[in-house]
N, C-alpha and C positions, 0 to 999 in steps of 0.2 A: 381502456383504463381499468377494466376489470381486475386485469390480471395485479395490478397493484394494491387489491386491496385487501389483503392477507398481510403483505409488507406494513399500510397505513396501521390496519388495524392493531398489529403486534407494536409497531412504533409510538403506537399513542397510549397503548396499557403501560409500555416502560418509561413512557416518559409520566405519566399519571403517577406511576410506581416510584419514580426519581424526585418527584415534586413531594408525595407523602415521607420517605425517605426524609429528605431534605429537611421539610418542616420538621419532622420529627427532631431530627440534630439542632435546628436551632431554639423548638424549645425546653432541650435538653442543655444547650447551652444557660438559658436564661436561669434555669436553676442549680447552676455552676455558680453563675455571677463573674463579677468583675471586681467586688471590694478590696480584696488584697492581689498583691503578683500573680502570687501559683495559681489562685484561681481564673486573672485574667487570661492568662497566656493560656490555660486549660480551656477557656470558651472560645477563645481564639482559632484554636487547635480544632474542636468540634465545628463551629462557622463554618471553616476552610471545609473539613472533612462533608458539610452538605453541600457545598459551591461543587467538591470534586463528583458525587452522588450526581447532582443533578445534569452534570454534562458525561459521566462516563456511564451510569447504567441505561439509557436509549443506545448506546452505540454496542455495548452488550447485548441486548436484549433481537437485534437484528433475524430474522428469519432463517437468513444460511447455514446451515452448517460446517463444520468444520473451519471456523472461525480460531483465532488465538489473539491475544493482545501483543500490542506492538508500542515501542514509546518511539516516536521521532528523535533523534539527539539534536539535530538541528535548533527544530520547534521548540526543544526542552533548553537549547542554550541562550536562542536566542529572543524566546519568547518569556519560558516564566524566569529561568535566571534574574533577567533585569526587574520581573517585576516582583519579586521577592525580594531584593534588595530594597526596593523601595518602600516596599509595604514592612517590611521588617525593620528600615530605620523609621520610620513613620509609630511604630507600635513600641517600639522602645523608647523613643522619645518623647511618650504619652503614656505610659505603663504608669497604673498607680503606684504610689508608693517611691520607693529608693530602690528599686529595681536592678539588676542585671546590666551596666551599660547604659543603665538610663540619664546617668550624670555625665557621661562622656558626649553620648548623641547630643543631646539638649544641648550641650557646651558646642560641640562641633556644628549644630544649625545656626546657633545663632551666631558663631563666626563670619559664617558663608552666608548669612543674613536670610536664611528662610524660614528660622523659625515662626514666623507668624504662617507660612501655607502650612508648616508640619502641623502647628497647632491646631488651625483650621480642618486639615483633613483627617487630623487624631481625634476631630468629635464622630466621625463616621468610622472608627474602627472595625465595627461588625463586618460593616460596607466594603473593605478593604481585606478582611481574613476572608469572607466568601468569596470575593473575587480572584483571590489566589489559589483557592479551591478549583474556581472555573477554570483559571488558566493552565493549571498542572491539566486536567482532565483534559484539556483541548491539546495535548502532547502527546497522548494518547488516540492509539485509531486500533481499529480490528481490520486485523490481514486475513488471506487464506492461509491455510495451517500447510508446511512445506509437504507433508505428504499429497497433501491434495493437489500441489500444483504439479509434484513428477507423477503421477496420476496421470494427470489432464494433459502432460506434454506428452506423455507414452502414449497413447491415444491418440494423438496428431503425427505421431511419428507411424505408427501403422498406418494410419490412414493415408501419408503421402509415401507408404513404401508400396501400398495395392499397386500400383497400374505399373512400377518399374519391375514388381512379378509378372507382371500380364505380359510385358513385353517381353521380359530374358523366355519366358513359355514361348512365342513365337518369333525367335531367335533362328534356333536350328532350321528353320522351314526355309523362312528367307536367305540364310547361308548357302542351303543347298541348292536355290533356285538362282545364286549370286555366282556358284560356283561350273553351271553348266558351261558356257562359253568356254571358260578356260579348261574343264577337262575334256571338249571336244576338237579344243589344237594340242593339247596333249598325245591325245586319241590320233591325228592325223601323224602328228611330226614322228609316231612311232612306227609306224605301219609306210611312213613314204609316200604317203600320197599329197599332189597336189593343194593346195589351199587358194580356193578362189573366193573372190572379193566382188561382187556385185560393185556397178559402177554407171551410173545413171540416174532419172528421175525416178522418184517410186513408180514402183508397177512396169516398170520396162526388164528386162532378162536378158538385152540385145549383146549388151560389153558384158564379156567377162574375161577379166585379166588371170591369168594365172602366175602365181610363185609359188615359188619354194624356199624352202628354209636352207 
């Protein structure tokens, strides 16, 4: 377990790091406020901005190098899309004031009859812009960086081209020791001489046939 704790330890300053971060933004938000629009949606903005802190700077802060940021499109479609929408009619629908869209939302919940959850979950707003923070962040991951990886493949590709060297090097040897039989009937059929054929169990000399070509 040794060897992990270089990795632990660098992961737990950045995550320390992401936590004061974080706090930071949300008590920066709290002297934004909330009493008129521009300022809600402004804390709103900051909220999210420590939700996303707190889950992307540990995944930066990783050990390896040669790291780059990567966003999923997948995770990003199918993960915060939806929950952006949600959390966005939720926040309009509760926004101080005569807001933005905020007479249309409130009209169209209580059509569809939810306005009592919207209401309900529009007293935890804060609750809701941080959490959209976390999820954009969780869309995000750190790759190896592309030169690193034709690096690492060139490198495997020498390594499994060594032994097909070693072998074309002793090639020629085995040719030539592949090749004596046939240039000793070569050797015969030019010269006319007989060509005999041993013919028996090993170790016997008794038969031998002769032909010719």
């Amino acid at each position: 377990m040794r060897r992990y704790g270089l990795y632990d330890a660098t992961r737990g300053l950045m995550t320390a790091l992401a936590v004061g971060v974080a706090g930071f933004l949300l008590w920066l938000a709290t002297q934004v406020g909330v009493q008129s629009t521009d300022r809600f949606w402004a804390a709103m903005g900051i909220v999210a901005g420590a939700g996303l802190a707190l889950t992307l700077l540990p995944v930066l802060g990783g050990p390896a190098g040669g790291l780059r940021l990567r966003m999923s499109p997948t995770t990003f479609l199918l993960g915060f899309v939806p929950t952006l929408v949600c959390v966005g009619w939720i926040l309009m629908a509760t926004q101080p004031g005569n807001g933005w869209h905020e007479g249309t939302v409130a009209s169209w919940s209580r059509s569809i009859g939810i306005m009592g959850l919207v209401h309900s979950l529009g007293l935890w707003h804060g609750v809701l812009a941080f959490g959209l923070g976390v999820v954009l962040g969780l869309s995000l991951d750190s790759v190896p960086a592309l030169e690193r990886v034709v690096e690492r493949e060139a490198v495997v590709d020498r390594r499994a081209e060594a032994p097909r060297w070693r072998r074309r090097t002793a090639e020629p040897v085995a040719t030539e020791v592949a090749d004596e039989p046939m240039q000793a009937e070569r050797d015969a059929a030019y010269t006319g001489e007989p060509r005999t054929v041993t013919v028996g169990p090993a170790g016997t000399r008794d038969r031998v046939v002769e032909t010719r070509e």
